[in-house]
C-alpha positions in Angstrom: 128.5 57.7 194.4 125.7 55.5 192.3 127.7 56.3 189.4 131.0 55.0 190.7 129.4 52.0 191.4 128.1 51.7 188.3 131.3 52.1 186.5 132.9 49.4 188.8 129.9 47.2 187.9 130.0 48.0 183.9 133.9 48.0 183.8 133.5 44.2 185.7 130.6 43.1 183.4 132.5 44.1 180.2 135.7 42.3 181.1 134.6 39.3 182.6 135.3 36.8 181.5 138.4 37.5 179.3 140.0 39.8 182.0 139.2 38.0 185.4 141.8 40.6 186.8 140.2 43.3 185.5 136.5 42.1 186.1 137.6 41.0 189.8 139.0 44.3 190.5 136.4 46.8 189.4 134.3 44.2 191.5 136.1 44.7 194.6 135.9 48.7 193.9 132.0 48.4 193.8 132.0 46.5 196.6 133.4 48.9 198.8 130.5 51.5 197.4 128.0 49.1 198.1 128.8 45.9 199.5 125.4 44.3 199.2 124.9 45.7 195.2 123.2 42.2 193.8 124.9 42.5 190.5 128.2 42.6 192.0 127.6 39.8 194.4 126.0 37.9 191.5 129.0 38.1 189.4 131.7 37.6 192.0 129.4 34.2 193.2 129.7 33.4 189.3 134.0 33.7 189.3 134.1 32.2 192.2 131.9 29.0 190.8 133.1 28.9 187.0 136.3 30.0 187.4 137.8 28.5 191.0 135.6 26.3 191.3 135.2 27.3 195.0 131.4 26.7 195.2 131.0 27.4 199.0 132.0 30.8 198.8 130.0 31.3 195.4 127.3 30.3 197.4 127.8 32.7 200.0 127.5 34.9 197.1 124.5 34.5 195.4 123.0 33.9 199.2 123.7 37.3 199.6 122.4 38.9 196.2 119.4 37.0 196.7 119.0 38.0 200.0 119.5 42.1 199.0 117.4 42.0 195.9 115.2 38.5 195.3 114.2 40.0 192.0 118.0 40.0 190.4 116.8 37.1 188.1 120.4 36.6 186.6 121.7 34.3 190.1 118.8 31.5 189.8 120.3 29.5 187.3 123.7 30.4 188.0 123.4 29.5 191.6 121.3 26.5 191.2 124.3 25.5 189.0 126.7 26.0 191.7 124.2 23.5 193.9 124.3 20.6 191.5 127.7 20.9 190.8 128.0 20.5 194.4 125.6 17.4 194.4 123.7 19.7 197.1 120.5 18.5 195.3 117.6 19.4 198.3 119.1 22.8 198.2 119.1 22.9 194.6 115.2 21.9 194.4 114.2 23.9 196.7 115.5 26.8 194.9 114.2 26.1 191.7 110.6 25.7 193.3 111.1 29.3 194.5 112.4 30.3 191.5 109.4 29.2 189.7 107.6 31.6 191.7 109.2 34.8 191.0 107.8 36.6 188.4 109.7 37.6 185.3 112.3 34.2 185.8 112.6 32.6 182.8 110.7 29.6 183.5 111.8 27.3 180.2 115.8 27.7 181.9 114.2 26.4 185.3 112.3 23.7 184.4 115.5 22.4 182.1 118.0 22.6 185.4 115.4 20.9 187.2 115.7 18.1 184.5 119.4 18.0 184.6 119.0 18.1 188.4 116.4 15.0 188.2 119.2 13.5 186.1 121.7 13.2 188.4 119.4 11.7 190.7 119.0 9.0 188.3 115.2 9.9 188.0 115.0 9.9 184.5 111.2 9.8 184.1 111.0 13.0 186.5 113.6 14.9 184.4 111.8 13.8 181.0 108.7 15.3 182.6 110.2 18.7 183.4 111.8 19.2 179.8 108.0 18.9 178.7 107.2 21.3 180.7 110.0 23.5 180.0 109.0 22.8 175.8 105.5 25.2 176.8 107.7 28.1 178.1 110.0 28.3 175.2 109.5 31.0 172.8 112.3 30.5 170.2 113.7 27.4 167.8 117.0 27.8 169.3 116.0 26.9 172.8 113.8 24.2 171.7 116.4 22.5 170.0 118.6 22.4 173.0 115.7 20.9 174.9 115.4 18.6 172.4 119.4 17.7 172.6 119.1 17.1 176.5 115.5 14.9 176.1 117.8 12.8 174.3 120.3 12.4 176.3 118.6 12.0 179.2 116.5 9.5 177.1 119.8 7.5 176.1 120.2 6.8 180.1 117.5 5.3 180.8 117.6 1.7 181.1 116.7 -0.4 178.5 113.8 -2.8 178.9 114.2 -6.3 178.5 112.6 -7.5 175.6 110.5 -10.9 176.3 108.9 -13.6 173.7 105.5 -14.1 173.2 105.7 -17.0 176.1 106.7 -14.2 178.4 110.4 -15.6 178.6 112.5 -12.9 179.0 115.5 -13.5 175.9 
């Protein structure tokens, strides 16, 4: 039977996402091998949030991968996307503080979607904060430099400062 379900799973992986029919069917088929298999959960949580934009049941999803197998590292950022798309920002935190914890997550990823989560909290010196951190668990150029892209952009948010002349009149 595991290698039924691993067919389902491969044949879903390879077609999503050009083929959601596809990739949603041989999703199904694994499901009803193993209905709590953490990759398929994972991936039918990740249609459901990129692709219908129906984030409650996405949710239910990745609850339920996380729940079988806490160690299918793959949902994290994919769920705690789900959770700031759906402004549910306590959840979201709280996730990527256990996240943080697990071993093998990638770390850099984490810290940067707890900048963009800071972000849409308007806490702009918080999420500057996290992308340092982030800088000290990245291990490629690539990565840096989109660490560096979202430092500025958070940066460009911030409020300005009002400038004021040496009589401490603000101009």
């Amino acid at each position: 039977m595991n290698n039924l379900l691993d067919k389902y799973i491969f044949q879903a992986l390879d077609a999503y996402p050009y083929n959601l029919e596809e990739a949603v069917e041989s999703l199904n088929y694994a499901l009803s091998y193993d209905d709590k298999n953490p990759i398929a959960l994972g991936l039918m949580g990740q249609i459901y949030a990129e692709n219908l934009k129906n984030y409650e049941t996405a949710k239910e999803y990745y609850q339920q991968a996380l729940a079988e197998d806490m160690y299918t590292l793959d949902v994290y950022p994919k769920y705690i996307n789900v959770l700031l798309w759906n402004e549910d920002y306590d959840e979201a935190e709280k996730l990527i503080d256990f996240a943080l914890t697990i071993k093998g997550t990638d770390k850099a990823v984490l810290q940067v979607k707890k900048a963009i989560l800071f972000e849409q909290k308007r806490q702009y010196k918080k999420a500057l904060k996290c992308l340092k951190i982030a800088k000290g668990y990245t291990y490629n150029t690539h990565y840096i430099n989109t660490i560096e892209d979202e430092k500025m952009r958070i940066k460009n948010k911030k409020p300005k400062k009002k400038k004021t002349s040496k009589k401490g009149k603000k101009k």
